[in-house]
C-alpha positions in Angstrom: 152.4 81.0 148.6 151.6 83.4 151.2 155.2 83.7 152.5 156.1 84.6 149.2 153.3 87.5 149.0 154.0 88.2 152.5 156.2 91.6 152.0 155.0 92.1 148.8 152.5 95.8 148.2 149.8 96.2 146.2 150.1 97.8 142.9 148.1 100.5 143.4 150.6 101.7 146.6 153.8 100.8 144.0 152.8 102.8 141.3 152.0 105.7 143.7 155.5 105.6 145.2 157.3 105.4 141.6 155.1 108.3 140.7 156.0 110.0 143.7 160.2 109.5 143.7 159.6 110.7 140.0 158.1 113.5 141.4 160.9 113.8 144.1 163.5 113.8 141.7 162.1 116.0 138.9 161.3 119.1 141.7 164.8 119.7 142.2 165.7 121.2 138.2 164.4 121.2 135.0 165.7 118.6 132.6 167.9 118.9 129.8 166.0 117.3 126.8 163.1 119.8 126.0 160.6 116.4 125.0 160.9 115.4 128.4 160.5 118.6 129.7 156.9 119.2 127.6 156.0 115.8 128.8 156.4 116.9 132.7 154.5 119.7 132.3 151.8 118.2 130.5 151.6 115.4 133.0 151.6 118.0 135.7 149.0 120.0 134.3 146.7 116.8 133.4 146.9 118.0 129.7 144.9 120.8 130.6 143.4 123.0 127.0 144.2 126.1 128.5 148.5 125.1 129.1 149.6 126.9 125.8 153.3 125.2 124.5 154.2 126.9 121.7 157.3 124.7 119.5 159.4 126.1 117.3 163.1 125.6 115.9 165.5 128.9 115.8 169.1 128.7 113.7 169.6 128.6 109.9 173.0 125.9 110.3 172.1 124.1 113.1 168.0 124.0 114.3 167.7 124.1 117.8 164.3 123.6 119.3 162.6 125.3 121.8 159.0 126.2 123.6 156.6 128.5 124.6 154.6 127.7 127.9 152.1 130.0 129.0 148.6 129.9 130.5 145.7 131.0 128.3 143.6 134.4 129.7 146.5 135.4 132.1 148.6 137.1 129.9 148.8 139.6 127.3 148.7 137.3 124.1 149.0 140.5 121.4 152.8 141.0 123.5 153.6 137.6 123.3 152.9 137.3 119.5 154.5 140.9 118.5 157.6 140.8 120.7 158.0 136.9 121.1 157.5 134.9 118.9 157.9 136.9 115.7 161.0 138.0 116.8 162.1 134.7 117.7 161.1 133.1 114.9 161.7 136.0 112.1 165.3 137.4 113.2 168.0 136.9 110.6 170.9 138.1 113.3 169.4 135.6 116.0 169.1 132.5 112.8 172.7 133.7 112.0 174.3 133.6 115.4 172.6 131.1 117.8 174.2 128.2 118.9 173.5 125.9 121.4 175.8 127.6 124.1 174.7 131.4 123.3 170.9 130.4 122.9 169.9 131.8 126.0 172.0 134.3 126.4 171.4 135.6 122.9 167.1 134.9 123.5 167.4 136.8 126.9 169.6 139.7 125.6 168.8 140.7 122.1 165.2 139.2 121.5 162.8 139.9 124.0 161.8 143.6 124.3 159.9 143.1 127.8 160.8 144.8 131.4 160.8 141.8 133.4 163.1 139.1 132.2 164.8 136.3 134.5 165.6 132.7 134.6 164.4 129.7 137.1 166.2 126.3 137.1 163.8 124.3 139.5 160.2 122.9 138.8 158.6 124.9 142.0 159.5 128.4 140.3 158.8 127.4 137.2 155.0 126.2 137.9 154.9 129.5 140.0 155.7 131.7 137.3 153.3 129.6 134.7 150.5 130.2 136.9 151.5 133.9 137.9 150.7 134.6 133.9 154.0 134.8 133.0 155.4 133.1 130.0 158.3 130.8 129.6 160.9 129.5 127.1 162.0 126.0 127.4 165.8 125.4 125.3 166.4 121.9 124.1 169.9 120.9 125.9 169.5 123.1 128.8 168.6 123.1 132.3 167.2 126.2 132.9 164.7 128.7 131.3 163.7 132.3 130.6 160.6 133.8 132.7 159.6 136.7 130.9 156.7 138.8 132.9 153.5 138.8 130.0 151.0 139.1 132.6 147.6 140.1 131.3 144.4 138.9 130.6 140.7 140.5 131.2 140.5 142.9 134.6 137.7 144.6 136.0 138.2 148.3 135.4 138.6 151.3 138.4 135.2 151.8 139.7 133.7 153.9 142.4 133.7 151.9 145.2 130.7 150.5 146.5 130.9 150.3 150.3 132.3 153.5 151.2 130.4 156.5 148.5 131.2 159.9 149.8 129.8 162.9 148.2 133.3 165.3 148.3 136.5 162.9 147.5 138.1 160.3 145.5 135.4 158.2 143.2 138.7 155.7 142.5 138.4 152.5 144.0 140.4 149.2 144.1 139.9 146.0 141.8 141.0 142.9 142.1 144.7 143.3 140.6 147.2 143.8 142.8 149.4 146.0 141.1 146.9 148.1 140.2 145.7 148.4 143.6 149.5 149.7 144.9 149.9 152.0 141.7 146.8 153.6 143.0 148.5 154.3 146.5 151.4 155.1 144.8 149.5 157.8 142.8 148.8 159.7 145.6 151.8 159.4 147.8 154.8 160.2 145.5 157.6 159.4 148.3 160.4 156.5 147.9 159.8 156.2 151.5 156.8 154.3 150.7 158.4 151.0 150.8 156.2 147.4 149.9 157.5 143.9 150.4 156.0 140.9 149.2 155.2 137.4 150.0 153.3 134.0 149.0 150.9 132.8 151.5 148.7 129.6 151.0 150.1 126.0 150.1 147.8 125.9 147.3 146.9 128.9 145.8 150.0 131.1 146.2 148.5 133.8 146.7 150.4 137.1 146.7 150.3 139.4 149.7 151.9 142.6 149.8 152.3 145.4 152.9 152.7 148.9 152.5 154.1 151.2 155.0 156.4 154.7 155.1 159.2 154.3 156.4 160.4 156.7 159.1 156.8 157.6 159.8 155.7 153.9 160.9 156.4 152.1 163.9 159.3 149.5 163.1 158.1 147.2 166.1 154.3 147.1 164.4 156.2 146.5 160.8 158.2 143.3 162.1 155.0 142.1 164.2 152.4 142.0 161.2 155.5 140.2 159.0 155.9 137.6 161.9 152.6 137.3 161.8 152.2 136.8 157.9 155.1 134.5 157.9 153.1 132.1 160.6 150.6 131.4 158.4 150.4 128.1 156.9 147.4 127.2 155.1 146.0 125.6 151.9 144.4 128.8 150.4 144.2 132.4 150.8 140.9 133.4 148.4 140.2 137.3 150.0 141.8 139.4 152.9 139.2 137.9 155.0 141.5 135.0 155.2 144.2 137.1 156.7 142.3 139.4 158.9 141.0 136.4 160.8 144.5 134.7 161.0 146.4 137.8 162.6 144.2 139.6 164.7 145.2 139.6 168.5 141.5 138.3 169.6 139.5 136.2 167.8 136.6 135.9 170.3 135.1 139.4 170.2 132.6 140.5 167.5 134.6 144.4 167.5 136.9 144.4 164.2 140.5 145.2 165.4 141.6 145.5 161.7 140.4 147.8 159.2 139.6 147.5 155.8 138.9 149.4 153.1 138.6 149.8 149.6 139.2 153.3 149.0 143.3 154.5 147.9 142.7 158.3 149.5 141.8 156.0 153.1 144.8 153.7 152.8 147.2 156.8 152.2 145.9 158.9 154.5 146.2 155.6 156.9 149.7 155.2 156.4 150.9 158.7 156.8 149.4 158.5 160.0 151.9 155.1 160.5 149.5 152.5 159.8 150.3 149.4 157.5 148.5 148.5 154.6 147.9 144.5 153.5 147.2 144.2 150.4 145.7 140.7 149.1 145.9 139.9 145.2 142.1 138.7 144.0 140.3 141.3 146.4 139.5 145.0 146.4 140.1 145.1 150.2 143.2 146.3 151.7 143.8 145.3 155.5 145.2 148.5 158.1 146.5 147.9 161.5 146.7 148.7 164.2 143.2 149.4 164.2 141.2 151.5 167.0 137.6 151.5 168.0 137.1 155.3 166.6 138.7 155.0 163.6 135.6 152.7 162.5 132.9 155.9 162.8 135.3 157.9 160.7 135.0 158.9 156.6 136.9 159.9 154.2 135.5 163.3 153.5 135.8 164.0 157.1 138.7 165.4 156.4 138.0 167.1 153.1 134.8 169.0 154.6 135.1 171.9 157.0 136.1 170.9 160.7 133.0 172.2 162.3 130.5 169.9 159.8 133.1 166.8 160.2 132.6 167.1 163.8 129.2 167.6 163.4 128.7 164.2 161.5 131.0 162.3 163.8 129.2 162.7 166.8 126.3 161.9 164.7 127.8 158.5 164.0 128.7 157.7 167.2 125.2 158.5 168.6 124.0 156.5 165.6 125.8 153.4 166.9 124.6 153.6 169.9 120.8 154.0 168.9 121.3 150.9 166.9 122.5 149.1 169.7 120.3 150.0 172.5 117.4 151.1 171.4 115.3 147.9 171.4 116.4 147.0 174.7 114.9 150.8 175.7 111.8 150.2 174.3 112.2 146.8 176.1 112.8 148.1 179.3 110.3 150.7 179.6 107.2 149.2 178.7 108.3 146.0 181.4 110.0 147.5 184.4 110.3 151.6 183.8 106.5 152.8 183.1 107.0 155.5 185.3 110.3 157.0 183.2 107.8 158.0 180.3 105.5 160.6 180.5 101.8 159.7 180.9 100.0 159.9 178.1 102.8 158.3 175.6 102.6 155.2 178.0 99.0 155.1 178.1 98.9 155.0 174.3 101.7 152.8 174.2 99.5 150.4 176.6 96.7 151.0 174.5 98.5 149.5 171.4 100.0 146.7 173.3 96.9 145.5 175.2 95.9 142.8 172.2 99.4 141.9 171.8 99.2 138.2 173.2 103.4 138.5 173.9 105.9 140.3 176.4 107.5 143.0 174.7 110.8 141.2 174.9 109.2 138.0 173.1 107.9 141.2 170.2 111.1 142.6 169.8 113.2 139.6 169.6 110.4 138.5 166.9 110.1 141.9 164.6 114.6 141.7 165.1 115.3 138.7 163.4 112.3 139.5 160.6 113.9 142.3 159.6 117.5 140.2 159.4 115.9 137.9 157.1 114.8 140.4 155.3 118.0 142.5 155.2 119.4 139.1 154.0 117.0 138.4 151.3 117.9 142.0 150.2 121.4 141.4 149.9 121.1 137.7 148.1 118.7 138.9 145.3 119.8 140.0 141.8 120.5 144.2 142.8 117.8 145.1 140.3 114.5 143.3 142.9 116.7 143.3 146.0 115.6 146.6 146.8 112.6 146.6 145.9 111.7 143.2 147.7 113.2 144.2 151.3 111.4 147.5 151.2 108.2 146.3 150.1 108.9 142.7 152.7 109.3 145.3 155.2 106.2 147.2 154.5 103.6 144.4 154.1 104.9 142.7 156.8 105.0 145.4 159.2 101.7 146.4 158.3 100.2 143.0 158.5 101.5 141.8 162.1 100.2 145.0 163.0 96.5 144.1 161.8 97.2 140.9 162.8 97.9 141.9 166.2 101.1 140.2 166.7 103.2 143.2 167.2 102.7 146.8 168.4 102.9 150.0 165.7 105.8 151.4 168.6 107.6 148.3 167.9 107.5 148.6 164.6 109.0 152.1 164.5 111.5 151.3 167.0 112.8 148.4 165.0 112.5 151.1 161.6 115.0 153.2 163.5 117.5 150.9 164.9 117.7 149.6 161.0 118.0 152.8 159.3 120.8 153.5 162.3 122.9 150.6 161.2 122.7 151.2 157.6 123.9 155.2 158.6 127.0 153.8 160.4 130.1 153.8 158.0 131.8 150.9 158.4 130.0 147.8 157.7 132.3 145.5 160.3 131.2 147.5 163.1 127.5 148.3 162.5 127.4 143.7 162.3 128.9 144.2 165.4 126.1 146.4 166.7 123.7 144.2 165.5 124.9 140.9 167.6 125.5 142.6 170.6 121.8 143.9 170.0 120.5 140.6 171.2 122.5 140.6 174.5 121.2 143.7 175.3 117.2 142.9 174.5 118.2 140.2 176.8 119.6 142.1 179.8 116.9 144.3 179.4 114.2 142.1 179.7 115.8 140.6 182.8 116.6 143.9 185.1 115.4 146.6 182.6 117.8 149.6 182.6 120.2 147.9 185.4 120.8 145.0 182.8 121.6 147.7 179.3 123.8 149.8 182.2 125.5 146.5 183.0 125.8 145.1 179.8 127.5 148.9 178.9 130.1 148.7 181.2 131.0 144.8 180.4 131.6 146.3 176.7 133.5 149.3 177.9 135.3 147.2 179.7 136.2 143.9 177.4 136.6 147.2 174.4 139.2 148.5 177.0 140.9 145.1 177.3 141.0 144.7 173.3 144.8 145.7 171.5 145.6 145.7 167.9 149.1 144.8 167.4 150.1 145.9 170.8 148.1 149.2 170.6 145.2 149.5 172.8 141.9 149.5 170.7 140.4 152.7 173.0 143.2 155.1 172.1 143.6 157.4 172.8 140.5 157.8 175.4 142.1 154.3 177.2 144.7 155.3 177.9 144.0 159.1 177.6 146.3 160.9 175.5 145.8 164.4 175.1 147.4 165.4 172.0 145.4 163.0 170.1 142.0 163.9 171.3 141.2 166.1 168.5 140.8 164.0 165.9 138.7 161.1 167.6 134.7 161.9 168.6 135.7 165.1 166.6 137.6 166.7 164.4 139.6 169.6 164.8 141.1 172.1 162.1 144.0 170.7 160.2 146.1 173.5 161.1 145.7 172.2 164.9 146.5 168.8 163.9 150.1 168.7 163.9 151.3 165.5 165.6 150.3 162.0 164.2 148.9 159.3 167.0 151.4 158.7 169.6 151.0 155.3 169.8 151.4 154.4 166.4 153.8 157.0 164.7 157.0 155.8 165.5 159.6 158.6 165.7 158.4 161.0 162.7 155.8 162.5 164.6 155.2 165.9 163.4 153.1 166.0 160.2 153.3 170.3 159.6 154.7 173.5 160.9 153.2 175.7 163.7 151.7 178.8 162.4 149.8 176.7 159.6 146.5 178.4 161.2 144.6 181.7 159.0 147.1 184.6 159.1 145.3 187.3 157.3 147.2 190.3 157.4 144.0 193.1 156.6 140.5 192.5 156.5 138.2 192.2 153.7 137.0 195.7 153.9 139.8 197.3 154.0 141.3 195.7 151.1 138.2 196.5 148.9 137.9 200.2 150.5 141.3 201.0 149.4 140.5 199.3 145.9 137.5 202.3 146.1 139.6 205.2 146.8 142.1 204.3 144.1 139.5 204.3 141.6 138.0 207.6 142.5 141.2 208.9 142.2 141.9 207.8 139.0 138.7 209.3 137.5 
């Protein structure tokens, strides 16, 4: 008995590998007989409720019978009943002529009133197109079948977007749809040059990524690098850009972005004249730029939509703003432990006064009052929007107020940690002001151990690993490292647009020059003139 069981395999391990040469042989093309056709698809599915097939006979001499497969709440059901099925089912022409060798034909041609109309022969398209939300017809005695695009369903409507508000500009921002986030880019540059390829990415989820760029204007080295990239990617799912950003950037082991993203249309076009390209991930209102560099990240939209001298103004402002938020704990740090002679006398005696029932080191005070107020900023952002507000601001208060009774922490603490908040909430793009607040740590840290010595020290390191950073080739301190001159004024500032006539160097690719030369203010007579000669003309008239 146990030779004869000897080669013998459980049942469990037989069934699985009848099921799977099944499965083997049914990918390659559809089956001929319609029954077993529906009977694949509902074993594929696991009889799922929302796997719509629709049966129905067409022909007056000779029934043939055919289906409907489509997925319930992705596509447009009024479409599919108006121009679908009523004119399948209701045509005399279609009842008169149809045979079983013009079926298809006759369906594809002279029924269905929809843009988007192909066929698919294998099982892999098919469930692709199913799940996509487009619709299909299944003909008893053939092979193949008719993918017509019915896409639909509930959407979340254009909105203001929520992470970037500007006060002059755009109040359009991107959904989740895909093709509504390109028509929205399309909107606004009205060039064929504005070419878009697609792809698949993820095993499992098939999700649909798109990239945008101009062609002629963007750099065709940067254009094959980020679809190399794309095309390397092989994993199960891909659920937001997220998924994307972290599996092509150049560095993973830095807390500095070195790919944008946005969810503003006027950004992503104004990014892509400029020779960036645009990922666009289906199921997110993020879009993906790159290359990315570290200024472009304390820029705004209305920065260029508001006069050059106030853009400037508020640019530097950000860039100060960063740095406050990243240093200035470690200041306060290093002052009241190694530099008491730096502040004038009389702020450092009442800074002393405050701290003298303080039972810790100001390093142990600040490291404390920092990671309250990230709990707090967290609890802010997890609660329901209408008491996350109000619960951070009043967490903040009460405790503030109490550790200062309580004599846990100093008042000049508490300000100091106020400011460095309210600085990374001013900073405009969330994934650098996270940045500034991880690094923030490093530099309490340093500061505590050789005061200013350690935040100079820990400066250079960043210049220097910031320096050492490239997004898809392009270094991520252009155009400061390397210096380039031509691109200097629209970096820490911004000059007038008539000044700005060349696009960045090093990502522009061979279209460089963006307007003409004497763009500047021409004005051929003054004001006064004008209106004095206006004067005369009327006195002389009277």
């Amino acid at each position: 008995m146990p030779s004869f069981f000897k080669h013998s395999k459980p049942k469990k391990e037989r069934v699985s590998e009848q099921a799977e040469e099944t499965s083997s042989s049914s990918d390659d093309h559809l089956f001929s007989s319609l029954s077993e056709n529906v009977d694949y698809i509902q074993q594929k599915t696991g009889n799922s409720p929302d796997i719509v097939i629709r049966q129905l006979s067409i022909g007056d001499t000779t029934p043939i019978q055919t289906a409907v497969v489509y997925v319930d709440g992705m596509v447009d059901e009024k479409a599919i009943q108006d121009f679908l099925l009523e004119s399948m089912m209701k045509d005399d022409d279609l009842n008169q002529k149809v045979t079983n060798a013009n079926v298809l034909s006759l369906i594809k041609k002279d029924i269905l009133a929809f843009g988007d109309v192909s066929m698919a022969t294998s099982w892999e398209d098919f469930f692709l197109s199913l799940m996509s939300g487009e619709t299909i017809i299944l003909v008893d005695g053939h092979s193949e079948c008719i993918v017509v695009d019915t896409r639909g369903g509930e959407r979340r409507a254009i909105s203001e977007p929520s992470s970037q508000m500007v006060v002059r500009g755009s109040k359009e921002g991107f959904n989740e749809t895909l093709a509504t986030n390109i028509s929205l880019v399309r909107r606004i540059i009205k060039n064929p040059s504005l070419w878009v390829e697609s792809m698949k990415i993820g095993n499992v989820t098939k999700t649909d990524v798109s990239i945008m760029y101009i062609d002629g204007i963007a750099n065709e080295k940067i254009v094959k690098e980020v679809k190399d990239r794309l095309k390397r990617i092989n994993i199960d799912s891909i659920l937001e850009s997220g998924y994307i950003e972290q599996l092509i950037e150049d560095k993973t082991f830095t807390t500095f972005p070195t790919i944008y993203h946005t969810e503003r249309p006027d950004t992503v076009a104004g990014n892509l004249l400029e020779g960036r390209i645009a990922i666009f991930v289906d199921g997110t209102p993020f879009v993906l730029l790159a290359p990315a560099v570290f200024i472009q990240f304390f820029q705004s939209a209305e920065d260029y939509y508001a006069r050059f001298d106030i853009a400037s103004s508020l640019r530097f402002l950000r860039v100060m703003i960063f740095f406050i938020s990243l240093i200035a704990p470690a200041t306060y740090v290093a002052i009241t432990t190694f530099h008491q002679e730096m502040v004038p006398t009389k702020l450092i005696v009442a800074i002393a006064a405050q701290r003298e029932a303080i039972p810790f080191p100001a390093f142990v005070e600040a490291i404390l009052m920092e990671v309250t107020f990230e709990i707090l900023r967290e609890a802010g952002l997890r609660l329901p929007k209408t008491i996350g507000s109000a619960v951070s601001i009043v967490g903040a208060l009460v405790i503030g107020q109490s550790a200062v009774q309580a004599g846990i922490v100093s008042p000049a603490m508490v300000i100091v940690v106020a400011i460095t908040a309210i600085a990374s909430f001013a900073t405009p793009s969330f994934a650098i002001a996270i940045s500034a607040r991880l690094l923030r740590f490093l530099f309490m840290v340093s500061a505590a151990t050789f005061g200013f010595y350690g935040i100079i020290l820990s400066l250079l390191i960043m210049v220097v690993h910031l320096s050492s950073l490239r997004s898809f080739g392009v270094p991520y301190m252009a155009p400061l490292a390397p210096f380039i001159m031509s691109d200097i004024g629209d970096t820490g500032i911004r000059l007038p647009w008539w000044s700005l006539r060349k696009r960045p160097r090093l990502i522009a690719d061979k279209n460089i020059t963006r307007e003409a030369v004497d763009q500047g203010p021409n004005v051929p007579a003054s004001r006064g003139i004008v209106n004095q000669k206006a004067e005369d003309g009327d006195h002389r008239e009277t």
